[in-house]
C-alpha positions in Angstrom: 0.0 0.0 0.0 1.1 3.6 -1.1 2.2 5.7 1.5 0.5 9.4 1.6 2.7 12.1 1.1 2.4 15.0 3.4 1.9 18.4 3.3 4.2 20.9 5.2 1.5 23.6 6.4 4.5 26.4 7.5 6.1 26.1 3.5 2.4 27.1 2.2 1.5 29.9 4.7 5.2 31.6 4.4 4.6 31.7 0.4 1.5 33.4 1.5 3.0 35.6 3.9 5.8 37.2 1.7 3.0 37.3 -1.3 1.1 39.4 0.6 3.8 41.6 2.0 5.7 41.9 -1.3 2.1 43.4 -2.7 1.4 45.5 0.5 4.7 47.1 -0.7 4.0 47.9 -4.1 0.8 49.1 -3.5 2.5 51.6 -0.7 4.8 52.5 -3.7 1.9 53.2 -5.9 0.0 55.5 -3.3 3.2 57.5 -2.1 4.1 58.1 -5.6 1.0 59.3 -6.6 0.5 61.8 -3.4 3.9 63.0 -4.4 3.4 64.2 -7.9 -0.5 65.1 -7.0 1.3 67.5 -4.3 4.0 68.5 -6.7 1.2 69.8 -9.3 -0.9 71.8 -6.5 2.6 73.4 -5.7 3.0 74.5 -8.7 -0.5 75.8 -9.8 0.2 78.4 -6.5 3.7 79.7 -7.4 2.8 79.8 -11.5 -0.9 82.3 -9.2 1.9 84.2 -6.9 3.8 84.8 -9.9 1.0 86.2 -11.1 0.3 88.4 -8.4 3.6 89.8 -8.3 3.6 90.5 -12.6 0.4 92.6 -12.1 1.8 94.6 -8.8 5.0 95.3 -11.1 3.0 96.5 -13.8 0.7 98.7 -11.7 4.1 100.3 -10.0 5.9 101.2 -13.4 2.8 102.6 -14.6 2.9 104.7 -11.1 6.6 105.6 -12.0 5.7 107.0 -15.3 3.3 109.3 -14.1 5.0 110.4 -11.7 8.0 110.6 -13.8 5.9 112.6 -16.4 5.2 115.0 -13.5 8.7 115.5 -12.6 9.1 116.8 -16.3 5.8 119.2 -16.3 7.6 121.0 -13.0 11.4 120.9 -15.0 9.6 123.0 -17.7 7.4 125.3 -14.9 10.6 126.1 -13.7 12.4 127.3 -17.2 9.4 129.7 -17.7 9.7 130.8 -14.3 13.3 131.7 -14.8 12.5 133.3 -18.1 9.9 135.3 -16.4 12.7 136.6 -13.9 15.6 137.5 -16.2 12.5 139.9 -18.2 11.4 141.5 -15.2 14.9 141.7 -14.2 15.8 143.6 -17.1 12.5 146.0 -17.2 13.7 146.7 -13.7 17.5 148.2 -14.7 15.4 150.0 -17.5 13.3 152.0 -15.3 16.0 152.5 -12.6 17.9 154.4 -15.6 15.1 156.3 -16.9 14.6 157.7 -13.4 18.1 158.3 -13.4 17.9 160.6 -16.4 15.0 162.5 -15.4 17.1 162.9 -11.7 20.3 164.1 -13.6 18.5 166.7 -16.0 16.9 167.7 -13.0 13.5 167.3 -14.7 10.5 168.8 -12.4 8.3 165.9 -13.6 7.4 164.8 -9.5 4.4 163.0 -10.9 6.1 160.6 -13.5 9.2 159.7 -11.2 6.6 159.0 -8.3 4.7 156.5 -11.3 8.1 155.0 -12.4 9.5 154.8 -9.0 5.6 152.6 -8.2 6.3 150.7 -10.9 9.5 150.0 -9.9 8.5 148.8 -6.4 5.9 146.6 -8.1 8.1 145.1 -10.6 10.9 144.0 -7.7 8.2 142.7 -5.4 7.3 139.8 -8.7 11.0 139.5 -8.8 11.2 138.5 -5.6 8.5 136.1 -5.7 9.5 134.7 -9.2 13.1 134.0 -7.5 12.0 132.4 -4.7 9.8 129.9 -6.5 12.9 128.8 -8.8 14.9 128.7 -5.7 12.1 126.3 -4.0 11.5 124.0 -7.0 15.4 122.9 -7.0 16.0 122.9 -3.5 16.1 118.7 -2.6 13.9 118.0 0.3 11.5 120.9 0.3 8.3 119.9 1.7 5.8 122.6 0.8 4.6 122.9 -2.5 3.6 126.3 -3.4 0.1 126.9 -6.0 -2.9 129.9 -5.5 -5.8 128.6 -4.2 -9.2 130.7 -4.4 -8.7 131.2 -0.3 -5.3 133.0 -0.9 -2.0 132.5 -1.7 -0.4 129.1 -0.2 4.0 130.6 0.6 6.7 128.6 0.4 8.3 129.5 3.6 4.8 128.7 5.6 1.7 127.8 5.0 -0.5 130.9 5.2 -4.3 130.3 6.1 -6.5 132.4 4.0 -10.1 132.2 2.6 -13.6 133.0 3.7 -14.7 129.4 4.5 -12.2 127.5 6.0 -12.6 123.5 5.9 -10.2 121.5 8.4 -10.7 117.7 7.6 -8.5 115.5 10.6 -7.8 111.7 10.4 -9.0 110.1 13.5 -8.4 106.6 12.6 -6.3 104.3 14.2 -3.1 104.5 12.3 -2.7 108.2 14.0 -1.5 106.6 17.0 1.9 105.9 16.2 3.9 106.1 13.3 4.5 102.4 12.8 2.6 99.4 12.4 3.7 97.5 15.8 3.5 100.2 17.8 -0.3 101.2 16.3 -1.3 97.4 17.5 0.3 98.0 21.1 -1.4 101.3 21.4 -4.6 100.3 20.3 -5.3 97.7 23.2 -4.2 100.6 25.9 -6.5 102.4 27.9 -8.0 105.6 26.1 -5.9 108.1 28.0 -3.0 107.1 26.5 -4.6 106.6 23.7 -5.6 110.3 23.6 -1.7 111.3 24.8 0.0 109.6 21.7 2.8 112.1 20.8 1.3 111.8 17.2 -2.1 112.4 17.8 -1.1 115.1 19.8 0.8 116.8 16.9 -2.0 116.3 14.9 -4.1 118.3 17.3 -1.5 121.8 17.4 -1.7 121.5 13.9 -5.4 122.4 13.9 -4.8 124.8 16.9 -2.2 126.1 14.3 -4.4 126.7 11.7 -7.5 128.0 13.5 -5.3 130.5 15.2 -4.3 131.4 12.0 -7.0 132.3 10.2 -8.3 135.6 9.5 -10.6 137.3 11.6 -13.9 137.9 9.5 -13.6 133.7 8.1 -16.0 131.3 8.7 -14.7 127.3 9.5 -15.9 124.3 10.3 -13.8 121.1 11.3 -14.3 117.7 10.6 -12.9 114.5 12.5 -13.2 111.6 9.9 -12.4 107.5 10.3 -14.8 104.9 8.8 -17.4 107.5 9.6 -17.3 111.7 9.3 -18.5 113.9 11.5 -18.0 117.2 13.3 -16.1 117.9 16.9 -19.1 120.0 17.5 -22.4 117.7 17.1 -25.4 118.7 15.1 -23.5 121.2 13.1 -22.9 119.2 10.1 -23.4 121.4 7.6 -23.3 124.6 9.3 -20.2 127.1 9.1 -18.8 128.3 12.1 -17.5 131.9 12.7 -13.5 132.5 13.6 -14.5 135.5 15.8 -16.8 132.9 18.3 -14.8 132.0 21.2 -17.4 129.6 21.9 -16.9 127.7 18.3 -13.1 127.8 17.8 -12.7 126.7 21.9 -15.6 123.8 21.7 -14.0 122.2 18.4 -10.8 122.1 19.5 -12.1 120.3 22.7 -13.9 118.3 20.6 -10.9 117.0 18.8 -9.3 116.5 22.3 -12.0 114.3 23.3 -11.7 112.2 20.1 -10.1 108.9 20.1 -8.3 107.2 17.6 -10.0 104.2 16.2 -11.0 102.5 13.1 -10.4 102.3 8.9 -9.6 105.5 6.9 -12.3 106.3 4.9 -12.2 110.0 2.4 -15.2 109.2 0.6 -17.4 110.0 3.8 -15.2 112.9 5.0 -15.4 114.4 1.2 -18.8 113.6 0.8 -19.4 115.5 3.9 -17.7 118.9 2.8 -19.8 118.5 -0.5 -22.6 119.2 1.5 -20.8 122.8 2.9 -23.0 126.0 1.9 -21.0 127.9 0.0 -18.4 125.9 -0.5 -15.4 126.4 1.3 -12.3 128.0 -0.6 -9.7 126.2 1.1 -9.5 122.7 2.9 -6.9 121.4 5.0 -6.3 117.8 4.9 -4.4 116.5 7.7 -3.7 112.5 6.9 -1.3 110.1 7.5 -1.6 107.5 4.6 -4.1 106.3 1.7 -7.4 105.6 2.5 -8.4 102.0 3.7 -12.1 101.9 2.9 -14.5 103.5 0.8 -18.0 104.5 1.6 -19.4 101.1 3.3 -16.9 99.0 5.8 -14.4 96.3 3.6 -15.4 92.6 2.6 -11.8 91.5 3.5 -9.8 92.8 6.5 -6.4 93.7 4.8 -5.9 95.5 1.5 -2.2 95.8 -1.3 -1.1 99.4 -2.2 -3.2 99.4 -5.5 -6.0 98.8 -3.5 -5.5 102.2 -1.8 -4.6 103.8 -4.3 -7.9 103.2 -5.9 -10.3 104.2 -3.2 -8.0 107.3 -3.4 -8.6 108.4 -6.8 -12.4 107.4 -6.0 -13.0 109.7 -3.7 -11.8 112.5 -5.2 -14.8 112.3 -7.2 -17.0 113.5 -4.3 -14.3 116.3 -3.7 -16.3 120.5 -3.5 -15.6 121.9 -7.3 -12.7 124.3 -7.0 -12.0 124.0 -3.4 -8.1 124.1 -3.2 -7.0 121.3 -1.2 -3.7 121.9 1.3 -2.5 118.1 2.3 -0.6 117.9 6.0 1.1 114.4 5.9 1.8 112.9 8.9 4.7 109.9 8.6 3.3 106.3 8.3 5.5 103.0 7.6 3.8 101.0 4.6 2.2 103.3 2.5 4.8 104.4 -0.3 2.3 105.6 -2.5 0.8 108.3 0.1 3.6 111.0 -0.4 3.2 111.0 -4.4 -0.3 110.9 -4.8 -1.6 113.6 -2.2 0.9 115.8 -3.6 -1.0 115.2 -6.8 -3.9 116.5 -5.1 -2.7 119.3 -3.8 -1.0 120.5 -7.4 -4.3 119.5 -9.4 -6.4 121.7 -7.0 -4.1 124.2 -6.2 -3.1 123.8 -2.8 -0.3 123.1 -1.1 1.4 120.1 0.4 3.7 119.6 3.6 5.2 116.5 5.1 6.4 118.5 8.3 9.5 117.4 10.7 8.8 116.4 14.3 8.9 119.7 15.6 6.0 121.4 13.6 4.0 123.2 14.1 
């Protein structure tokens, strides 16, 4: 009788056991290798969208560059005329000075037409002057002020004369007046309100308006404005009314009422110009004091941060909403972050014919 042959039970289940392993492997191959080059395409789909990004900033900023560069050129060829308007007046000056010099010499009695020659003369070195200094101030490097005629009156280059018969003072009360740069704006913003309110830059910003109002003439009417995400005035329920410079009781009670204000909030022109639209008459000279690029328009943001072409937009919106012919004079406080701030409120001021000053520490 045959004899059975037996079966080893270990052999078979070890040829099962590396099987299984050996496919376990591959298929771990498979799935790593597949996570890797799924991960390697999402990679790349967000560098080839920063790319992107950055191409379009770049474009926006050179476009920025030219017209600012194109500016730079209008002001080279302001100044030649200017200078050519000097050397003429210049030389109708030593004309006069030698007719009255003949008439003096053959000892003409003509009182009346040396008196007119010699009013002439005073005129005629008086726009000398003033055509002088404004060369002189365009090629000085690091001149603030920016000198134009406003309907109020003449904006000088060695100070910033307050003129005009309705005076609008527009202040920045949002939160980026507490400090000058970003970190320090977030500490000071989760202080108590007292130090808020003591904040060496808010305080500048208040005896700059304490600057102006005891500048302004005597007979003006003013009103002043404290704008953030909202606008309003330091004295409530006079929105639309003009106050009179002569009223101890108006110039006293808005600069209280700018000393009670604390900063807070977005930056938002449209409502501050929108509410000097609504001035009866219009006023004939504005002063803006700011300290960067708006960060909101009329209603509050979708998204909590915004890029420097954002800004820049809501800033060229809201000049729509500016008072026709109201000369706007821009007082820039300093601000890290904003680049395009200095350039494009300078373009304000020269487009509406006021001035523009990005004072030192110590002013006012």
């Amino acid at each position: 009788m045959a004899r059975k042959r037996e079966t080893n039970i270990f052999s078979l289940s070890f040829l099962d056991i590396m099987s299984c392993g050996f496919g376990a492997v591959i298929l771990i191959y498979i799935i790593i290798n597949h996570a890797t080059v799924t991960t390697s395409q999402e990679l790349n789909a967000q560098l080839m969208a920063e790319v992107k990004k950055f191409e379009i900033e770049v474009k926006e900023e050179t476009a920025n560059l030219i017209i600012l560069r194109n500016t730079a050129e209008d002001q080279e060829d302001e100044i030649v005329t200017t200078e050519q308007l000097a050397i003429e007046v210049i030389n109708t000056i030593r004309q006069l000075e030698s007719e009255i010099a003949n008439l003096q010499q053959d000892g003409a009695s003509q009182d009346i037409s040396i008196e007119e020659l010699k009013s002439e003369l005073r005129e005629l070195e008086e726009q000398a002057a003033n055509l002088e200094g404004s060369v002189a101030a365009d090629e000085t490097a690091g001149r603030a002020l920016r000198s134009v005629v406003g309907e109020g009156d003449r904006q000088y280059l060695t100070g910033m004369k307050v003129g005009g018969q309705h005076i609008l003072i527009l202040l920045d009360s949002s939160a980026s007046m507490l400090d000058k740069t970003i970190v320090n704006i977030i500490r000071r913003r989760n202080m108590s309100d007292d130090q808020k309110l003591a904040s060496k830059k808010w305080q500048r910003a208040i005896k700059t308006v304490e600057w102006i109002t005891a500048n302004m003439p005597k007979d003006a009417n003013f009103q002043l404005f404290t704008f953030n995400a909202e606008a309003e005035p330091t004295i409530p329920g006079t929105d639309a009314d003009w106050l009179r410079a002569t009223e101890r009781a108006d110039t006293d009670g808005s600069i209280e009422g700018i000393k009670k204000t604390i900063p807070q909030g977005g930056t938002s022109l449209h409502n501050a110009f929108a509410l000097a639209a609504q001035m009866e008459p219009q006023p004939d000279n504005i002063f803006l004091i700011v300290d960067g690029l708006p960060t909101m328009g009329i209603e509050p943001p979708r998204k909590s941060t915004i890029n420097n072409s954002g800004r820049v937009e809501l800033f060229t919106s809201a000049l729509k909403l500016l008072p026709n012919e109201s000369p706007v004079n821009v007082i820039l406080f300093p601000m890290e972050g904003d680049p395009m701030a200095a350039p494009s409120y300078w373009r304000l001021a020269q487009i509406t014919g006021g001035s523009f000053l990005a004072p030192p520490e110590d002013w006012p």
